[in-house]
C-alpha positions as CSV (number, residue, x, y, z in Angstrom):
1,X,-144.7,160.7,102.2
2,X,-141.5,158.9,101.2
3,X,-140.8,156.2,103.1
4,X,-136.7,157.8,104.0
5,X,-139.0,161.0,105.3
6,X,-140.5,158.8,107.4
7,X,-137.8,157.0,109.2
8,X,-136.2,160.0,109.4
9,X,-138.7,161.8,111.4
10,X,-139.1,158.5,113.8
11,X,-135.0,158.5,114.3
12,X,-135.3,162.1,115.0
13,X,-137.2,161.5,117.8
14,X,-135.3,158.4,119.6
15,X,-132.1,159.2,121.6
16,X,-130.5,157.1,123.9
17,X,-130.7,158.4,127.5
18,X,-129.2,157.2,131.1
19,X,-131.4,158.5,133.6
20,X,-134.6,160.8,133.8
21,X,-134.2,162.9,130.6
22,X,-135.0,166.1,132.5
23,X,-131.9,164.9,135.0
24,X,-130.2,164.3,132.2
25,X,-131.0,167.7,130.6
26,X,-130.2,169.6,133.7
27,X,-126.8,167.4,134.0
28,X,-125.7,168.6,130.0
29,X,-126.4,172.2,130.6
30,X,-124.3,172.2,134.0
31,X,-121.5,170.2,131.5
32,X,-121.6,172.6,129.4
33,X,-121.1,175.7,131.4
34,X,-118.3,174.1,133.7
35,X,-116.3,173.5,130.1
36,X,-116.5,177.0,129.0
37,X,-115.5,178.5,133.2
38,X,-113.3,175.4,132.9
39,X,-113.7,174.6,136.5
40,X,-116.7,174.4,139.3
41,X,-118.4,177.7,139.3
42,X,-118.6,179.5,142.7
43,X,-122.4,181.0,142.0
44,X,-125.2,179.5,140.2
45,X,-128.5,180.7,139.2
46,X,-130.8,178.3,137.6
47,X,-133.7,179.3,135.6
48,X,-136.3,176.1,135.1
49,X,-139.9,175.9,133.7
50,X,-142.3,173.9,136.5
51,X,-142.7,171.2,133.7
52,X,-139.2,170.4,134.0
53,X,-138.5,171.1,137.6
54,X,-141.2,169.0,138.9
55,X,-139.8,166.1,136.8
56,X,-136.5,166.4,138.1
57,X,-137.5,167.5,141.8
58,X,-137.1,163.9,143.1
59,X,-136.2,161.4,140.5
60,X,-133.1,159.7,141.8
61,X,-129.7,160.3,139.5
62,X,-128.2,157.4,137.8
63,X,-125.3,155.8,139.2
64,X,-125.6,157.4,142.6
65,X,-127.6,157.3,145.9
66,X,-128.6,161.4,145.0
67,X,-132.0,162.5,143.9
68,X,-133.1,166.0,142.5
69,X,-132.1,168.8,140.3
70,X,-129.6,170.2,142.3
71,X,-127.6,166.8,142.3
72,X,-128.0,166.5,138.4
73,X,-126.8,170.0,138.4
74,X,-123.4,169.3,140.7
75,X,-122.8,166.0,138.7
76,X,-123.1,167.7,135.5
77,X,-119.9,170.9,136.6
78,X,-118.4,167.3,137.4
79,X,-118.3,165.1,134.7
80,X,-118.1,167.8,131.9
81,X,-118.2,165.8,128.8
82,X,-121.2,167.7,127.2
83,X,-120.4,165.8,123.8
84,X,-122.1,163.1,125.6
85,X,-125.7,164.6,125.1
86,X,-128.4,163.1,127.5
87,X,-126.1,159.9,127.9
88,X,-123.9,162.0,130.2
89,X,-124.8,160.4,133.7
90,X,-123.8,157.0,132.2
91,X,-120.1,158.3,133.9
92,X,-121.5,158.8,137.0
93,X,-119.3,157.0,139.4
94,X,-118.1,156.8,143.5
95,X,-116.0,159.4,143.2
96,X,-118.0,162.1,141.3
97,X,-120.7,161.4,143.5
98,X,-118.5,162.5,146.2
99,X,-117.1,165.1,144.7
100,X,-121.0,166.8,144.0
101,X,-121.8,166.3,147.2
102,X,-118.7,167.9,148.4
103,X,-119.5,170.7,146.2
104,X,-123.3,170.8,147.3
105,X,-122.3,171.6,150.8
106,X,-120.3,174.2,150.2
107,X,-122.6,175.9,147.2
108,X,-126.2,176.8,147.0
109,X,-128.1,177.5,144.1
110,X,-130.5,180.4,143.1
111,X,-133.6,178.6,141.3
112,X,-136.6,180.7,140.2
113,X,-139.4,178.8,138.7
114,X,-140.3,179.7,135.3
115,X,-144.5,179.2,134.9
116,X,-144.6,180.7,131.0
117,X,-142.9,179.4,128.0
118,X,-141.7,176.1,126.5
119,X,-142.1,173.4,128.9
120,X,-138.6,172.1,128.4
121,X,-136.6,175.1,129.5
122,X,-133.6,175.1,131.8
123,X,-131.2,178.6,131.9
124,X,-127.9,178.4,133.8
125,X,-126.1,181.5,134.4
126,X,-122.9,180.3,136.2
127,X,-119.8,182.5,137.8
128,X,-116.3,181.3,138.1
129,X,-112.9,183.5,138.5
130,X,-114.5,186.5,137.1
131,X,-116.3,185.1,134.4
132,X,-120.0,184.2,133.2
133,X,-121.0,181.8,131.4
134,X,-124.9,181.6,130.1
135,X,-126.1,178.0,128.6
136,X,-129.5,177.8,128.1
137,X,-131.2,174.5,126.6
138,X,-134.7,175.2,125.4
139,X,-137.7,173.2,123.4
140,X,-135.7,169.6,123.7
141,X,-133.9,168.3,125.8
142,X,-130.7,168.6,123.7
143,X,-131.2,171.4,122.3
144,X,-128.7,174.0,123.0
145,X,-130.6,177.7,122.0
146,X,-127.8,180.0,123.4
147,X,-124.9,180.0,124.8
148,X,-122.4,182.6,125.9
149,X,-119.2,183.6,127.8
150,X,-118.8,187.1,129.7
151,X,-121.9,188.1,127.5
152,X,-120.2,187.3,124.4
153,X,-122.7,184.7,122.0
154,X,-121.2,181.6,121.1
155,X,-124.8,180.0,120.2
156,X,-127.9,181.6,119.4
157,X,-130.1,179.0,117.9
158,X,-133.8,179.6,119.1
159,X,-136.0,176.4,119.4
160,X,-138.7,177.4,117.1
161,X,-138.5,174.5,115.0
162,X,-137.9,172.4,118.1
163,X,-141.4,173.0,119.5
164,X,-144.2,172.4,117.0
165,X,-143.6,174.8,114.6
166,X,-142.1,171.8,112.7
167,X,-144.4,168.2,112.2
168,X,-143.2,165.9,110.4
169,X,-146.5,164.3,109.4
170,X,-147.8,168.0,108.1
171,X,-151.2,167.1,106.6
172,X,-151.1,163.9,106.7
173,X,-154.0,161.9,108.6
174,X,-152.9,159.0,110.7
175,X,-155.0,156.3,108.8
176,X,-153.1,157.6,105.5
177,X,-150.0,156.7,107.7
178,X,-150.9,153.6,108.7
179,X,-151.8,152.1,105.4
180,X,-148.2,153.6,104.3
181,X,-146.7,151.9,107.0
182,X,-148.5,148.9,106.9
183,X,-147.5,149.2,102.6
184,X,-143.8,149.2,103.2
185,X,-141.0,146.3,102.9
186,X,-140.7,143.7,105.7
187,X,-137.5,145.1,106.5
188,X,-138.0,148.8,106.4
189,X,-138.6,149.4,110.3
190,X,-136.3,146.8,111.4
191,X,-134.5,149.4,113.1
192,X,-137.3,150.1,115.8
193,X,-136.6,146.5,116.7
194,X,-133.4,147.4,117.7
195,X,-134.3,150.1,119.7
196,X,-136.9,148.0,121.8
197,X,-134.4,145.2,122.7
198,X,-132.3,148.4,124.4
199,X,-135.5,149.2,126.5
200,X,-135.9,145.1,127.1
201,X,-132.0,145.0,128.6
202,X,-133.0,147.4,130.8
203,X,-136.1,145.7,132.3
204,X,-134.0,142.8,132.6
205,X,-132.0,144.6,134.6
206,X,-135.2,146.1,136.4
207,X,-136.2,142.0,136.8
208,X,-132.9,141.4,138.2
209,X,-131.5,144.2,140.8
210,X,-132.7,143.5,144.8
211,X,-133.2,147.3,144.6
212,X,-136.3,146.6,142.8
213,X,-139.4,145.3,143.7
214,X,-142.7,146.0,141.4
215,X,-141.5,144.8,138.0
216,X,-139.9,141.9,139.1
217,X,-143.2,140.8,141.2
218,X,-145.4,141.4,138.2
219,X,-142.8,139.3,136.3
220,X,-143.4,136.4,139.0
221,X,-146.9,136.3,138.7
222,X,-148.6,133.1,137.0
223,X,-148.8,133.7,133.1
224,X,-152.3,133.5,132.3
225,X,-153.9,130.8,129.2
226,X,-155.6,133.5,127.6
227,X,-153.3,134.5,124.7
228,X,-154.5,138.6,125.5
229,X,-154.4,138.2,129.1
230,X,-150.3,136.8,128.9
231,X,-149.9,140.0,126.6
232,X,-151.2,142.2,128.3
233,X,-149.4,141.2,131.3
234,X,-146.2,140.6,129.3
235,X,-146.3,144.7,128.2
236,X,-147.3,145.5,132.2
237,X,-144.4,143.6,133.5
238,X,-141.5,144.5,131.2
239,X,-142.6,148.3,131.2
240,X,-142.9,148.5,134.4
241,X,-139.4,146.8,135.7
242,X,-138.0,149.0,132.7
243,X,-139.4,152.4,134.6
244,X,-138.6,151.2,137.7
245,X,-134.6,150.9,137.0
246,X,-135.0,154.0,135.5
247,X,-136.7,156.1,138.1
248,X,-134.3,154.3,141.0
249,X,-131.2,155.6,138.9
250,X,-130.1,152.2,137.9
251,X,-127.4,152.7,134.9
252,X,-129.4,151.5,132.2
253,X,-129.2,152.5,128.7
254,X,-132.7,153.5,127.8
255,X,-134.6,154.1,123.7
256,X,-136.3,157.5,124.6
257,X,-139.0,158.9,122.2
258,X,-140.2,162.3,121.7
259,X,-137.9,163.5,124.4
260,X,-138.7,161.0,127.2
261,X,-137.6,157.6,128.4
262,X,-140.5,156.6,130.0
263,X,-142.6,157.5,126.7
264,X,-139.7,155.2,124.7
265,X,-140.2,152.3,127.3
266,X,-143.9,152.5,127.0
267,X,-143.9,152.5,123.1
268,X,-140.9,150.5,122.4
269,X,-140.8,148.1,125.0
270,X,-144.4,147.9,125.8
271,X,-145.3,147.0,122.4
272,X,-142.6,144.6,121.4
273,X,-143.9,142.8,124.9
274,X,-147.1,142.7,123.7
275,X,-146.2,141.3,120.0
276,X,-143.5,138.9,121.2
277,X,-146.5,137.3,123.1
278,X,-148.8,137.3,120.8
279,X,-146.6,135.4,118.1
280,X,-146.1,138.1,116.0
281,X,-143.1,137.7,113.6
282,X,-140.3,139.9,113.0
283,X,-141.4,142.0,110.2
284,X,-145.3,141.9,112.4
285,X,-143.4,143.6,114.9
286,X,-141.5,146.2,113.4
287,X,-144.6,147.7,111.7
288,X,-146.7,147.3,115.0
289,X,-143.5,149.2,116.3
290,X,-143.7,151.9,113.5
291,X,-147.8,152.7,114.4
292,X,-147.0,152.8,117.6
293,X,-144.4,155.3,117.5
294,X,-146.3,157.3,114.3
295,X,-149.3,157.7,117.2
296,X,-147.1,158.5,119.9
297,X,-145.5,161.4,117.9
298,X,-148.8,162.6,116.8
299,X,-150.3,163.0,120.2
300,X,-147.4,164.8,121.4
301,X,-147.5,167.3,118.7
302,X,-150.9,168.0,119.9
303,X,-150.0,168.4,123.5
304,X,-146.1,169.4,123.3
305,X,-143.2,167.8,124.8
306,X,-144.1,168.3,128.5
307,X,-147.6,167.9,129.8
308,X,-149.9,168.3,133.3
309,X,-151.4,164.8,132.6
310,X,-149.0,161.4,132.4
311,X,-148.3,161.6,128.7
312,X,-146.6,158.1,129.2
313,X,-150.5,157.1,129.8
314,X,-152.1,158.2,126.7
315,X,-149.5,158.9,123.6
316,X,-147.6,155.9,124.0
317,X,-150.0,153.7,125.0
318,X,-152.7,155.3,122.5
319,X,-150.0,153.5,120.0
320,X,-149.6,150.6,121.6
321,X,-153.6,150.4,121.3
322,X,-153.2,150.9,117.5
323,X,-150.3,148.2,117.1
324,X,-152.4,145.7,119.0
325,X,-155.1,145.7,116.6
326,X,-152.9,145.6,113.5
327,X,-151.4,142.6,115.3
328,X,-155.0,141.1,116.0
329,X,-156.0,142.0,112.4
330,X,-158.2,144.9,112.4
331,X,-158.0,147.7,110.9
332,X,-157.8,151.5,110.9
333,X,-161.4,152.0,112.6
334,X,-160.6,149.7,115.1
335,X,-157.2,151.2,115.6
336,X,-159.2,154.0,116.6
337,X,-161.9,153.0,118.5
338,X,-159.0,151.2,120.8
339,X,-157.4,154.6,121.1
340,X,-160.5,156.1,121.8
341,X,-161.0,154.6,124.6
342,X,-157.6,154.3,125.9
343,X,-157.6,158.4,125.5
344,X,-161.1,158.2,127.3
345,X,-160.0,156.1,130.4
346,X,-156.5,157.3,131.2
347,X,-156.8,161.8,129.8
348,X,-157.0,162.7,133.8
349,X,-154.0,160.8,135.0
350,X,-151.8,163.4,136.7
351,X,-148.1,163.8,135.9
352,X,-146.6,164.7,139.6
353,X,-143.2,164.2,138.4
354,X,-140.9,161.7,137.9
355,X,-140.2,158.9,140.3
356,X,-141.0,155.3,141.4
357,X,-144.5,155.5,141.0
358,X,-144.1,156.8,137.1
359,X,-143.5,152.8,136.5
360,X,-147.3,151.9,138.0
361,X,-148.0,154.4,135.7
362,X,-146.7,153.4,132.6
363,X,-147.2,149.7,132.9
364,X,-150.9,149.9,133.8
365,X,-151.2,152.2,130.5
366,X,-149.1,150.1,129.0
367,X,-151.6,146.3,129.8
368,X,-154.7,148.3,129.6
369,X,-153.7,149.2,125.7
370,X,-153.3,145.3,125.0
371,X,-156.9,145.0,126.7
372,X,-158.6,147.7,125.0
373,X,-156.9,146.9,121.5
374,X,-158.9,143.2,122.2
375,X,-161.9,145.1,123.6
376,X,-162.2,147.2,120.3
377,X,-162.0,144.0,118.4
378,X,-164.5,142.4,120.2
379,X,-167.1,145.4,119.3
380,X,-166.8,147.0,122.6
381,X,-165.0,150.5,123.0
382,X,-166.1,153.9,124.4
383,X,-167.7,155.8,121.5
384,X,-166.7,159.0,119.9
385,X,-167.6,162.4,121.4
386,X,-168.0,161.0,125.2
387,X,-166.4,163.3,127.6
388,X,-163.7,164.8,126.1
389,X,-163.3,162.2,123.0
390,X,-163.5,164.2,119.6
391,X,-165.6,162.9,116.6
392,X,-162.2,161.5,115.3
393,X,-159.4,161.1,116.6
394,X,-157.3,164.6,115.3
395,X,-160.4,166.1,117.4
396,X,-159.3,164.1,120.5
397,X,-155.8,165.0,120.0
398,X,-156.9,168.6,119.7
399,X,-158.6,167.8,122.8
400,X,-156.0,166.8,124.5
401,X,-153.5,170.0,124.0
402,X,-156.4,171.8,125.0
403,X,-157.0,169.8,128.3
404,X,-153.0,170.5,129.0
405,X,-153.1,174.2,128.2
406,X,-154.9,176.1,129.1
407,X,-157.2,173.3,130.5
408,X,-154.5,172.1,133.8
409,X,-152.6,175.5,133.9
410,X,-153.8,175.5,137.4
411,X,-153.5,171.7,138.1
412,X,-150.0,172.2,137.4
413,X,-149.2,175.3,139.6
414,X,-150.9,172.9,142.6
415,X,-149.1,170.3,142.0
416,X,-145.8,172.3,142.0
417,X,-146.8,173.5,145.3
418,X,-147.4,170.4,146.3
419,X,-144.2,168.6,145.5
420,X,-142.1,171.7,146.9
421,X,-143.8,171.4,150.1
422,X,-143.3,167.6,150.1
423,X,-139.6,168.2,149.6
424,X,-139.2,170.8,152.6
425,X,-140.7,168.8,154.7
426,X,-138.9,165.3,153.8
427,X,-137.0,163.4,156.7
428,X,-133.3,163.8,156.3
């Protein structure tokens, strides 16, 4: 692989985002059709896969007290501004959050859940003086696959190379990538550094808001001697304050990675935690940061964009796991005996959507990777082919899609139920 190739595909998959992406997803297509009805449309139907829908059923929406789809939607007719991609919330303010709400009580919308398909799928089919607009975003969260007004197209681009059809890393194994990455110039994945200082701002901000309260007491704990302990508890602590400003609609900027910010904070942030307190040094890092986000990519290839389990727990941090070791000076079959386990220990962790508790998630992933990385170097790790673990680790992968579908099909429609019944019933 050329080394150009390669930072392409890893800058491909990073894209700045205020807010839950699937908020932020549901906000752009709303933008989108408000531009082309140039106005609030009177009637809305909404067309949303579960995946999607359950991770925007009660996230809160940046900038505002609102939580929920619906909200995203009504911000999204108005702000317009669709140029702004998944950044779009970042002009939330006062007075469009009064205006949605406004327009909330005096519209409802026609959602149908969608339980077949890409998991990132949102359709909007929206009516305003006589006219229709259709915008439909479908296989990313930024990818618009058709648009059109009064049935006439304007965009027909079908996701197929959005949703796996594509890899960038086609037959290439992930040690092969890691001896290229670990190969290349000091300088060649500076970039990544970059990015993880955008997901660090915003668990400063997560350290610093009375609004939040997990990161900031993890912060505040006593930093322990052990050198692996302190790291461990550096990634837990910065992750999670990061997640939590991010669930709680704080306006902070966030690196996301293969389509979510959560999966960017865990990768980015998580491991530049970890290497920062481990002493690493710049060019350490930034290759560390390269595996990391080489594994997370490779994992959700495997599993695709949108999963029943907490991908945050076990692509991500899978990396992280990897990056550890390089740090720690192993090699490739540690790297994978760390990942192993991680994969092992954290498979079954549900994805219920996103909210507060999506930043216990991700930070416990996130310290237990530091831990296992150390665990694998120490000779101890869970071996290959327990439970669902493959022989290798492109069988776990493998493994892995096939534990998300059609594996949780099921899981997934109970959860669904679950969280619609929770939001029926919640107090006003």
């Amino acid at each position: 692989m050329e080394l150009n190739n390669l930072i392409a595909a890893m800058q491909a998959e990073i894209e700045l985002s205020i807010g839950c992406t699937e908020i932020g997803c549901a906000a752009l297509a709303a933008a989108r059709a408000s531009e082309l009805l140039e106005g609030n449309p009177d009637r809305v139907q909404v067309e949303a896969s579960s995946y999607l829908y359950k991770n925007a059923a009660n996230v809160c929406v940046p900038n505002t007290r609102l939580r929920g789809l619906d909200a995203a939607l009504a911000l999204g007719f108005i702000l317009q501004g669709s140029q702004d991609g998944l950044a779009i919330l970042q002009r939330a303010n006062p007075s469009a959050e009064e205006a949605a709400q406004q327009y909330l009580r005096a519209h409802s919308f026609e959602t149908h859940i969608v339980n077949d398909g890409l998991p990132v799928f949102i359709r909007l089919t929206a009516q305003r003086a006589g006219h229709t607009a259709l915008v439909e975003i479908a296989g990313e969260h930024s990818h618009f696959s058709e648009i059109r007004l009064d049935g006439s197209p304007l965009l027909i681009d079908p996701p197929t190379a959005a949703e796996g059809n594509h890899f960038a890393f086609q037959g290439i194994c992930p040690r092969e990538m890691v001896e290229f990455i670990i190969a290349q110039d000091d300088q060649a994945f500076a970039f990544l550094i970059d990015q993880a200082r955008i997901n660090e701002a915003a668990a400063q901000t997560g350290l610093t808001n009375p609004g939040t309260s997990f990161g900031p007491r993890l912060h505040h704990h006593p930093r322990p001697a052990d050198a692996i302990l302190n790291a461990a508890c550096q990634a837990q602590a910065q992750t999670a304050a990061a997640s939590e400003a991010r669930m709680l609609g704080l306006p902070v900027p966030v690196a996301a990675l293969t389509g979510s910010g959560n999966h960017g904070i865990t990768a980015l942030l998580g491991m530049y935690s970890a290497a920062q307190a481990l002493g690493a040094s710049q060019a350490q890092t930034a290759r560390a940061l390269a595996i990391t986000v080489m594994i997370t990519i490779y994992v959700k290839h495997s599993t695709s964009r949108l999963t029943t389990f907490c991908g945050c727990a076990v692509a991500p941090a899978a990396g992280i796991a990897a990056g550890c070791v390089y740090l720690m000076g192993g090699g490739f079959e540690t790297m994978q005996q760390a990942m192993q386990s991680l994969i092992g220990t954290f498979a079954g962790m549900l994805c219920d959507g996103a909210k507060e508790s999506c930043a216990w998630k991700v930070s416990t992933a996130a310290s237990a990777a530091v831990q296992f990385a150390h665990l694998a170097m120490q000779g101890a790790y869970i071996p290959d082919g327990n439970g669902i673990l493959g022989y290798n680790l492109l069988e776990t992968f493998d493994n892995l899609g096939k534990l998300n579908n059609p594996g949780m099909l099921e899981t997934n429609r109970v959860v669904m139920e679950i969280i619609h019944d929770n939001l029926n019933r919640k107090p006003a």
